[in-house]
C-alpha positions as CSV (number, residue, x, y, z in Angstrom):
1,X,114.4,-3.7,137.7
2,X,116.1,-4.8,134.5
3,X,117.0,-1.1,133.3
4,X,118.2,-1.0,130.1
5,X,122.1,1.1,129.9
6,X,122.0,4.8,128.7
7,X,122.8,5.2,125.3
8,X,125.7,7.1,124.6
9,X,126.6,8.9,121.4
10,X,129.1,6.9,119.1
11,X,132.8,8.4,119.6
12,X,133.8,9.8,115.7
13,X,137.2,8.5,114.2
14,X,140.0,10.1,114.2
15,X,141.1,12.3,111.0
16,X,143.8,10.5,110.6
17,X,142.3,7.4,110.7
18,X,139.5,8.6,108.0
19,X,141.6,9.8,105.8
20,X,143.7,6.6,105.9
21,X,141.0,4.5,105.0
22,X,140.0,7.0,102.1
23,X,143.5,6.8,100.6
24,X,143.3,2.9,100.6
25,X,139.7,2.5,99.7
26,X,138.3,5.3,97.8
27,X,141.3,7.0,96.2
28,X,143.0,3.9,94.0
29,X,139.4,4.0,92.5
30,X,139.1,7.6,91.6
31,X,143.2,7.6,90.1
32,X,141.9,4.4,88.8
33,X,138.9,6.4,86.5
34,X,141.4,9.2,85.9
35,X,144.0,7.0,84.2
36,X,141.5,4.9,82.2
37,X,139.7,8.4,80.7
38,X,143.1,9.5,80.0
39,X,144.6,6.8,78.2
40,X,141.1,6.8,76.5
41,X,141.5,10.3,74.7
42,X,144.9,9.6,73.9
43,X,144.0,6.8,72.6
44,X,141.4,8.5,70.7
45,X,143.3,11.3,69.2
46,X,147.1,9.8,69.0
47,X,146.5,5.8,67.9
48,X,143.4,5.9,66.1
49,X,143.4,6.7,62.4
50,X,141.9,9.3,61.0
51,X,139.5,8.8,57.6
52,X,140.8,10.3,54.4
53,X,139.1,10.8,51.6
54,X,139.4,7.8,49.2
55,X,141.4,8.4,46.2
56,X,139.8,9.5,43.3
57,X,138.9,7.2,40.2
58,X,140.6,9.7,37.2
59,X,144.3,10.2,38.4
60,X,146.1,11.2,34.7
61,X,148.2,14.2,34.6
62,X,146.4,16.8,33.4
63,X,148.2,19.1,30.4
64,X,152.2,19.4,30.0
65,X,152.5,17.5,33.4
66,X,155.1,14.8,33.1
67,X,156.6,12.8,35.8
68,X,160.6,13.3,35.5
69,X,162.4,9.8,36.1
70,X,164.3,9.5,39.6
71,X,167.8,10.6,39.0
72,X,169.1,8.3,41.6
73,X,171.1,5.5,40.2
74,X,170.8,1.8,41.4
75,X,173.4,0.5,43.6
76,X,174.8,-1.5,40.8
77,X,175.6,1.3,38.5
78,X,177.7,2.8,41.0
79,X,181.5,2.9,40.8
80,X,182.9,0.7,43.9
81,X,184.8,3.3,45.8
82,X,181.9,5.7,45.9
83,X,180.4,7.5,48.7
84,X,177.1,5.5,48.7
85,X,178.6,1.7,49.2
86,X,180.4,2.4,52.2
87,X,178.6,1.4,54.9
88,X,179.9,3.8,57.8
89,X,179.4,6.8,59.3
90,X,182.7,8.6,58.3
91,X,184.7,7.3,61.1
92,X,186.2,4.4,59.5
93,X,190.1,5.6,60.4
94,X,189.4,6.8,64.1
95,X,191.4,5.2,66.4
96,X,190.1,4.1,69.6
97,X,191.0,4.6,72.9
98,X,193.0,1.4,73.3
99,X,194.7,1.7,69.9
């Protein structure tokens, strides 16, 4: 007389309860992936140098090319009240607000 008890089909989650465990246990993982393949191309194209081609042995001038010296002066050939010693940005006699 020992009957084992009907089996009854298993009751299905609720969509909001499926969908809540996706977002905490599948979808960290896939934005997880995403991020990493993203940071990987940048990486790739953005931080990673590309090859040049190494310079080459012979590097003369070839014919009437001359190098023409830099026509800047040095610092110390300047006369003292030129524009190039001051070290501002033009607003040296501004006034503030509190002035």
């Amino acid at each position: 007389m020992n009957q084992a008890p009907p089996q009854l089909p298993p009751i299905r989650a609720p969509l909001q309860r499926r969908w809540r465990e996706f977002r905490i246990q599948v979808l960290p993982w896939i934005v997880f992936a995403g991020v990493v393949t993203v940071a990987g191309f940048l990486w790739k194209d953005a931080l990673l140098p590309e090859p040049v081609a190494p310079p080459q042995a012979n590097c003369e001038p070839k014919g009437s090319e001359t190098f023409a010296p830099p026509t800047s002066r040095p610092l110390d050939a300047m006369p003292s009240g030129s524009a190039a010693l001051t070290l501002s940005n033009g607003f040296n006699g501004a006034k503030g607000p509190r002035d």
